[in-house]
C-alpha positions as CSV (number, residue, x, y, z in Angstrom):
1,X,0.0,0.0,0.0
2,X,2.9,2.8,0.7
3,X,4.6,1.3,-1.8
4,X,2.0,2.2,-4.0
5,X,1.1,5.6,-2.8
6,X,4.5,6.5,-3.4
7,X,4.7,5.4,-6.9
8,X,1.6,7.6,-7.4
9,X,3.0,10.5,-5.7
10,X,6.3,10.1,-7.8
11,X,4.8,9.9,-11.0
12,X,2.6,12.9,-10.2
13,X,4.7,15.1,-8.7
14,X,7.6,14.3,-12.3
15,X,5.0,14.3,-14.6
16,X,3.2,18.0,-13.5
17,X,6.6,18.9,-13.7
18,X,8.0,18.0,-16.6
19,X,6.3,16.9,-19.7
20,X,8.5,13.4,-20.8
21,X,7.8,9.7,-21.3
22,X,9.5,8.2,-18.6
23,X,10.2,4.0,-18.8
24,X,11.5,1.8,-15.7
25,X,11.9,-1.0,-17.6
26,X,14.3,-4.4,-16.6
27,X,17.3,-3.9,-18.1
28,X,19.0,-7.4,-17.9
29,X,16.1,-8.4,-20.1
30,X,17.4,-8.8,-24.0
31,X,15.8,-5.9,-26.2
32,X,13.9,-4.8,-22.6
33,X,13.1,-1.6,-24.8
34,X,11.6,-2.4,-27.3
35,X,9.4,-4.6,-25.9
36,X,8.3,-2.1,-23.6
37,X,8.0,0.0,-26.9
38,X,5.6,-2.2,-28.1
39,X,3.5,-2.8,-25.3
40,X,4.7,-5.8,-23.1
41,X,4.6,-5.4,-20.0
42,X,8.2,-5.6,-18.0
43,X,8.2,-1.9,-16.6
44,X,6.2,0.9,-15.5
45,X,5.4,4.2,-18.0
46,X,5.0,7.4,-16.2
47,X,3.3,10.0,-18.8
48,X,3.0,13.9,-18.1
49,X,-0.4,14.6,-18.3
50,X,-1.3,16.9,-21.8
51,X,-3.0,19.6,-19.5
52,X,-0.3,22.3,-18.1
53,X,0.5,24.8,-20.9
54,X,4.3,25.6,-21.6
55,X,3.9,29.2,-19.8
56,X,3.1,27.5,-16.9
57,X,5.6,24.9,-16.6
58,X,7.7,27.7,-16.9
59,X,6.4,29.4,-13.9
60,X,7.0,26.7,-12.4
61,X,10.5,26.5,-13.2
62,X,11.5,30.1,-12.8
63,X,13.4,30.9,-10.0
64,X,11.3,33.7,-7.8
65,X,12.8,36.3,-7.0
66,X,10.1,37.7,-4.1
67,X,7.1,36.5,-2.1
68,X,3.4,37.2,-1.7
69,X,1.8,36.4,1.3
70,X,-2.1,36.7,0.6
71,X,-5.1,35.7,3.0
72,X,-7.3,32.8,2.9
73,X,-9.9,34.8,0.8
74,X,-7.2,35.2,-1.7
75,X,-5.4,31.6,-1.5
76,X,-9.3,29.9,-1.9
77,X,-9.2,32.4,-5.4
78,X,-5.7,31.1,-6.7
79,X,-6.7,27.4,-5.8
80,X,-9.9,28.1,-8.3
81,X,-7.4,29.9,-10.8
82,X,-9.0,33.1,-10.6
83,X,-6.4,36.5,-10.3
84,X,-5.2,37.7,-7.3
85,X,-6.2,40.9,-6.3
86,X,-4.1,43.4,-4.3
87,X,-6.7,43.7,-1.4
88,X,-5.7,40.1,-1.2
89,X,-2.3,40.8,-0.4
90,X,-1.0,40.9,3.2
91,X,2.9,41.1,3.3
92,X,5.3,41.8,0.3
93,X,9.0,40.5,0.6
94,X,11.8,40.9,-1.6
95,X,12.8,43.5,-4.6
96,X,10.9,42.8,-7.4
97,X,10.4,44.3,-11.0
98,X,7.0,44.1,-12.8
99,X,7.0,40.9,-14.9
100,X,9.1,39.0,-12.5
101,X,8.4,35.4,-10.9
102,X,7.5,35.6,-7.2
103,X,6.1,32.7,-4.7
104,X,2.7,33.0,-3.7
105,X,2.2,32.2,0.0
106,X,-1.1,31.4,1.6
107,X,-1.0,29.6,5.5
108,X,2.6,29.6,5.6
109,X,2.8,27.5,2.3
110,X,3.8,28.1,-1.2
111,X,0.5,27.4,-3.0
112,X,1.9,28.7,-6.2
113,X,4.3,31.0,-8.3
114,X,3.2,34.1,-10.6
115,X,4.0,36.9,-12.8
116,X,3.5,40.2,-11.2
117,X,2.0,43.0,-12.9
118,X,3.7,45.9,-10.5
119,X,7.0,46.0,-8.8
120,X,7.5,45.7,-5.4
121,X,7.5,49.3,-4.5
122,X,4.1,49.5,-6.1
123,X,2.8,46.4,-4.8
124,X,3.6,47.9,-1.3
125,X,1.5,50.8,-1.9
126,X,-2.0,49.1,-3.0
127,X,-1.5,45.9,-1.1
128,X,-4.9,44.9,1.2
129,X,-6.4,47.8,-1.2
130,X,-9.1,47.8,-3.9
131,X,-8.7,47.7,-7.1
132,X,-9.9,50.9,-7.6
133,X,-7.9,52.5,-5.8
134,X,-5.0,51.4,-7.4
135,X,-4.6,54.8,-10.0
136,X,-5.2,57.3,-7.2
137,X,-2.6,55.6,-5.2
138,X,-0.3,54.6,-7.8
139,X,-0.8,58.2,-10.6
140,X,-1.7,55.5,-12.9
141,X,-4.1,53.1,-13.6
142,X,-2.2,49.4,-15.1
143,X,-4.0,45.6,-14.1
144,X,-7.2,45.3,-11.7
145,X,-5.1,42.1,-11.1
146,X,-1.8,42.0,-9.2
147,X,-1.2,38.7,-11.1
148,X,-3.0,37.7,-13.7
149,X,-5.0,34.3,-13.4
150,X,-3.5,33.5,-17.0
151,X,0.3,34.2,-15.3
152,X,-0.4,32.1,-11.8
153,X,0.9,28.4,-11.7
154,X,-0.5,26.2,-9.1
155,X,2.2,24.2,-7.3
């Protein structure tokens, strides 16, 4: 039973990750390969599943170079891939640029990573505020979203 749930856990947590055809297959076997190839069964397969698009594998990927720390309100939002708002937004840490990778924190865990649309400075200033707020506080008006739902990878 463990031994099964952490074959399953393996194989999900490689193949979210990376999208390859993986093969354990005996390798004392003559041709163990290509019999694999064509179907018999001396190994296990572990297939990436079709459904993460190459942006967000990406995301993944990307080293972050800050953190967002958002409430439960905002975390439930991410986990249903909607945007994160800044009124979402508790704590900001790190120096950031607009268009950089940061760690998106919820509970004390990293729930995903994003692409902010502000820098950090800016992000300090409208965090836990509305929306529209964001041009009278900011002398412009960019993204409703401090990361877009499009730019958000789930971890």
């Amino acid at each position: 039973m463990l031994k099964q749930k952490m074959k399953r856990d393996i194989k999900n947590n490689l193949s979210q990750f990376i999208t390859i055809f993986l093969m354990v297959a005996i390798g004392v076997m003559a041709y163990s390969g290509i019999k694999a190839y064509m179907g018999e069964d001396i190994g296990t397969v572990f297939l990436a599943p079709s459904g993460i698009s190459k942006k967000r594998r990406w995301i993944k990927s990307a080293h972050a170079v800050g953190k967002l720390v958002i409430d439960e309100g905002a975390g439930k939002a991410i986990l249903a891939h909607r945007s994160l708002l800044p009124v979402g937004i508790k704590r900001i840490e790190g120096r950031f640029d607009e268009g950089d990778v940061v760690e998106i924190i919820c509970n004390g865990d990293v729930v995903a990573k994003g692409i902010v649309s502000y820098d950090s400075d800016e992000l300090l200033r409208i965090a836990g505020k509305r929306s529209s707020d964001i041009c009278a506080l900011l002398g412009r008006k960019g993204h409703d979203d401090a990361v877009l739902s499009g730019n958000i990878a789930l971890l």
